[in-house]
C-alpha distance (Angstrom), angle and dihedral (degrees) to the residues before:
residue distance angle dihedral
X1 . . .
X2 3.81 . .
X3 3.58 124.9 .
X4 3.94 92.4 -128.8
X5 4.20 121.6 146.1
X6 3.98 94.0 -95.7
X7 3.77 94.6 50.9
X8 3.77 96.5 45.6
X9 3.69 84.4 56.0
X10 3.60 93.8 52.4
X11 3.59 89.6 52.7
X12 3.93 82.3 52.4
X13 3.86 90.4 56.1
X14 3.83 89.1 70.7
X15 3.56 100.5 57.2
X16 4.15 92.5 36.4
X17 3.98 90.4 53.0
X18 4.20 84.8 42.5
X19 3.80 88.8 61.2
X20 3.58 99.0 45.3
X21 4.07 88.6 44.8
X22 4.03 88.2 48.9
X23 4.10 85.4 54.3
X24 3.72 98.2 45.9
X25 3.97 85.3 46.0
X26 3.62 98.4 55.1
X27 3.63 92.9 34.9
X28 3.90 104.7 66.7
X29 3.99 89.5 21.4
X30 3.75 100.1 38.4
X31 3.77 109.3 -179.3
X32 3.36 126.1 -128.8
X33 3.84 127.8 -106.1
X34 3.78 109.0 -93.2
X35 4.31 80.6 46.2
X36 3.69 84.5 50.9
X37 3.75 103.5 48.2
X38 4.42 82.7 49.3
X39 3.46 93.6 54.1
X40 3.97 91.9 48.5
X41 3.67 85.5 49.3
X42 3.90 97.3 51.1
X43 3.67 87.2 49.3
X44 3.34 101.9 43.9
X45 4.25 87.0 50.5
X46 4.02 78.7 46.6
X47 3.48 92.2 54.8
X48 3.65 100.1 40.5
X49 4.21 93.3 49.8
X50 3.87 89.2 48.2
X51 3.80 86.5 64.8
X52 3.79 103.0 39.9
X53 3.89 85.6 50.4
X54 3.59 111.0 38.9
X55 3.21 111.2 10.9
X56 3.96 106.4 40.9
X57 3.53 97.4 49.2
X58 3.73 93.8 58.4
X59 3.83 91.4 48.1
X60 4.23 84.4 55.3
X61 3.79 92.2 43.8
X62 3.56 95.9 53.9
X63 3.85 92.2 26.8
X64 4.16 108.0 174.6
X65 3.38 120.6 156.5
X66 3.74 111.5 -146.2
X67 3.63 91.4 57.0
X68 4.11 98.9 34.1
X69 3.79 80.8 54.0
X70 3.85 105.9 36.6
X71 4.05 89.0 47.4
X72 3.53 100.6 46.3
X73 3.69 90.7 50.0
X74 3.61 97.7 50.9
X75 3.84 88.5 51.2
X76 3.40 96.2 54.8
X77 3.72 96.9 44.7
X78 3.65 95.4 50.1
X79 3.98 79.8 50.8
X80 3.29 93.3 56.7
X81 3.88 94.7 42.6
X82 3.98 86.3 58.2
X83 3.59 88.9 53.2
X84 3.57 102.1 47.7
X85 4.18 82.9 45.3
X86 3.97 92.0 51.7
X87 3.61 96.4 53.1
X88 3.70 94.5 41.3
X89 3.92 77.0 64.0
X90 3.42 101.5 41.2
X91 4.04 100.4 48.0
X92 4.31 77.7 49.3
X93 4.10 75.4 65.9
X94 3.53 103.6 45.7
X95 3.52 93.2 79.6
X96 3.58 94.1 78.1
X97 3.24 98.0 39.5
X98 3.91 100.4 -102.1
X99 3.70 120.7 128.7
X100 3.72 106.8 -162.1
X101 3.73 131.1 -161.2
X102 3.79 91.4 -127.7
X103 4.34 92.9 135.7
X104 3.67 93.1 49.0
X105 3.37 92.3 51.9
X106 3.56 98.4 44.7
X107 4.02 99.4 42.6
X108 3.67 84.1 47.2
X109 4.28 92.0 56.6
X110 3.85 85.5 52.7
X111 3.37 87.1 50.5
X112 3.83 101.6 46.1
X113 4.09 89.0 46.9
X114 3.61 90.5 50.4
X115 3.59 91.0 48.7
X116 3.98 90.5 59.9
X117 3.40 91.6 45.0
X118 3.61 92.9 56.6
X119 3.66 96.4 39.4
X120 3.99 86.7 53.6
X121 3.90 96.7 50.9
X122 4.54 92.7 36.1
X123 3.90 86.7 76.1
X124 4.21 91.4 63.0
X125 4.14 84.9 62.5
X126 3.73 86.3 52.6
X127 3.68 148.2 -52.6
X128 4.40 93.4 -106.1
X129 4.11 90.5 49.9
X130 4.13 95.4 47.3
X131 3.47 87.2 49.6
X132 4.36 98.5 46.1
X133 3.91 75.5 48.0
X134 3.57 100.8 52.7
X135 3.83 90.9 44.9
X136 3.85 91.2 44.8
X137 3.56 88.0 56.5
X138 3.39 99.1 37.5
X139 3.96 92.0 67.1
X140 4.20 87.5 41.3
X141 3.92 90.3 61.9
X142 3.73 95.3 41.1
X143 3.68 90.0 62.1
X144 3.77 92.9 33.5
X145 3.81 96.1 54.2
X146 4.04 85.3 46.4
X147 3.88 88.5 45.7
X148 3.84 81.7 50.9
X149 3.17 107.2 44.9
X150 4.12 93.8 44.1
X151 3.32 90.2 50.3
X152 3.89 89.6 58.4
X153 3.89 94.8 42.9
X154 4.13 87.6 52.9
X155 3.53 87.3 60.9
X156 3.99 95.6 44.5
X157 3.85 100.5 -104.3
X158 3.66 102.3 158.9
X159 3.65 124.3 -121.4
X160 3.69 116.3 -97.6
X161 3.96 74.9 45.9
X162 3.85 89.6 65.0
X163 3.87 87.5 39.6
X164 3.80 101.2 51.8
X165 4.11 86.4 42.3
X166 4.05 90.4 54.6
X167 3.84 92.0 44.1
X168 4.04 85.1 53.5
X169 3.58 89.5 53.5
X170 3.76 88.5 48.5
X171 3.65 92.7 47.8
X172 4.15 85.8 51.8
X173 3.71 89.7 56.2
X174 3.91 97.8 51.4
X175 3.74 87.6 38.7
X176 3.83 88.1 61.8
X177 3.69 100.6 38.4
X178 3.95 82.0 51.2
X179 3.44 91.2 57.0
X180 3.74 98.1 36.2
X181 3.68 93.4 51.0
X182 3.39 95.0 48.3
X183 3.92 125.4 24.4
X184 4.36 85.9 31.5
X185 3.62 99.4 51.2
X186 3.36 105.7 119.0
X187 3.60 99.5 29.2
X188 3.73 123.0 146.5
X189 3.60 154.7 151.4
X190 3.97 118.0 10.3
X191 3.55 85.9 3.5
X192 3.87 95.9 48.2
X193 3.83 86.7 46.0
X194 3.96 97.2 43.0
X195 3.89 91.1 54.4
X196 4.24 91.8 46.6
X197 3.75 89.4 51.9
X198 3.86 94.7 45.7
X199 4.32 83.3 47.3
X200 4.10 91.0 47.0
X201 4.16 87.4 45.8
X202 3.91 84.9 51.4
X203 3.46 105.5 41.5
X204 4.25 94.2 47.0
X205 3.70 88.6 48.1
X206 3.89 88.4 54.2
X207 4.06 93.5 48.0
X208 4.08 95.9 44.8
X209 3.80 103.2 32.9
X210 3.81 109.2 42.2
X211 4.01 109.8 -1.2
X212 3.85 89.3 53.8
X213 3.73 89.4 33.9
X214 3.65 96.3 49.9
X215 3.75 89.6 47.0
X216 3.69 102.2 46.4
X217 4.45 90.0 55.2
X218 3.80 81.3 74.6
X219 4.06 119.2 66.7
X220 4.09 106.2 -86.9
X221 3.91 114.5 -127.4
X222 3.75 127.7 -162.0
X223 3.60 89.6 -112.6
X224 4.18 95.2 42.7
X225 4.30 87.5 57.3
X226 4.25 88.3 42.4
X227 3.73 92.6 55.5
X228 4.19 85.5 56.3
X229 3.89 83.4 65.0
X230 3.74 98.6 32.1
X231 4.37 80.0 64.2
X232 3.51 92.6 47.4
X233 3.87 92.5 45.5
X234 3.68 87.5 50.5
X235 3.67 101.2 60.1
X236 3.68 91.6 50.2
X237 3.47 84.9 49.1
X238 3.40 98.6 57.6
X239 4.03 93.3 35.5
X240 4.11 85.8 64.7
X241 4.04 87.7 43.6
X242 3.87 95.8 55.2
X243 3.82 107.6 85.8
């Protein structure tokens, strides 16, 4: 199988219908919290292993400065503008009582778009790392739309709220991968390197600032914090698996 534009974004299909299906899941069969705070955790150790093993080692291969620098920075700043813009919203909220789940939602759309984009732009290093990528990602969103979506259903969201929000996050995946797959192709170098940084700044600030967060408002269980290594032990898992 070729790595052209059409079959990338039929690889893209499994991760966009995953989020959707994640949604759906949580949304008529929402768990309850300590199932909650363990699926935050496996993502978040998801998450965190999908950047230590593909994303960090290309950043060291092709280590140059002035984009390593310039990319990371710009992730983490537009990180850091979402958060200052989700709690603008949610202290508008607190007024009546209702603590929303606005920055979880929001980080997690960055996330999702930047996860198409990367799984667009993995096939030009090669046809075996777009698709440990796409399957590495395809497990984060599962657990991230369910993460989501719970998250919303704790604080009485109804469901074709929960729905319409998953199907967003789906759209932000294929939206990426569009893009990725077709306006990135080609990319390389400082440019490659820039975008991977800004991706790794992203993805880290999503793990340690609101799935982590999110998870630890809820009481932590033995089993809750072994399911954050159980998702990092699964990636590396299926990193030695992949031939």
């Amino acid at each position: 199988m070729t790595d052209t534009p059409t079959n990338i974004l039929l690889f893209t299909l499994i991760p966009v219908v995953t989020t959707i299906a994640g949604g759906i899941i949580a949304a008529f069969r929402s768990p309850g919290e300590s199932i909650r705070i363990s699926v935050q955790h496996f993502a978040a150790g998801v998450v965190f292993a999908a950047v230590g093993v593909e994303l960090l080692p290309q950043l060291v291969h092709n280590l140059e400065i002035i984009p390593l620098v310039s990319g990371f920075s710009l992730g983490v700043a537009l990180m850091l503008a979402v958060r200052s813009w989700t709690r603008k919203l949610e202290k508008g909220r607190s007024g009546s009582g209702e603590k929303g789940t606005g920055g979880l939602f929001i980080a997690s759309a960055v996330d999702v778009f930047i996860d198409g984009l990367l799984v667009g732009i993995s096939f030009e290093v090669g046809l075996r790392e777009g698709i440990i990528i796409t399957i590495a990602l395809t497990i984060e969103l599962l657990f991230l739309a369910i993460s989501v979506a719970s998250s919303m259903a704790e604080k009485n969201a109804d469901k074709p709220r929960i729905i319409i929000s998953s199907a967003v996050l789906a759209l932000l995946v294929l939206t990426g991968a569009v893009i990725g797959s077709t306006f990135l192709r080609g990319i390389s170098g400082g440019g490659l390197e820039g975008m991977i940084a800004f991706a790794t700044a992203a993805l880290l600030y999503l793990v340690t600032e609101e799935l982590l967060v999110e998870a630890h408002e809820g009481r932590d269980s033995t089993f809750s914090i072994t399911m954050f290594f159980v998702g990092f032990l699964s990636i590396l898992i299926l990193e030695s698996l992949t031939p």
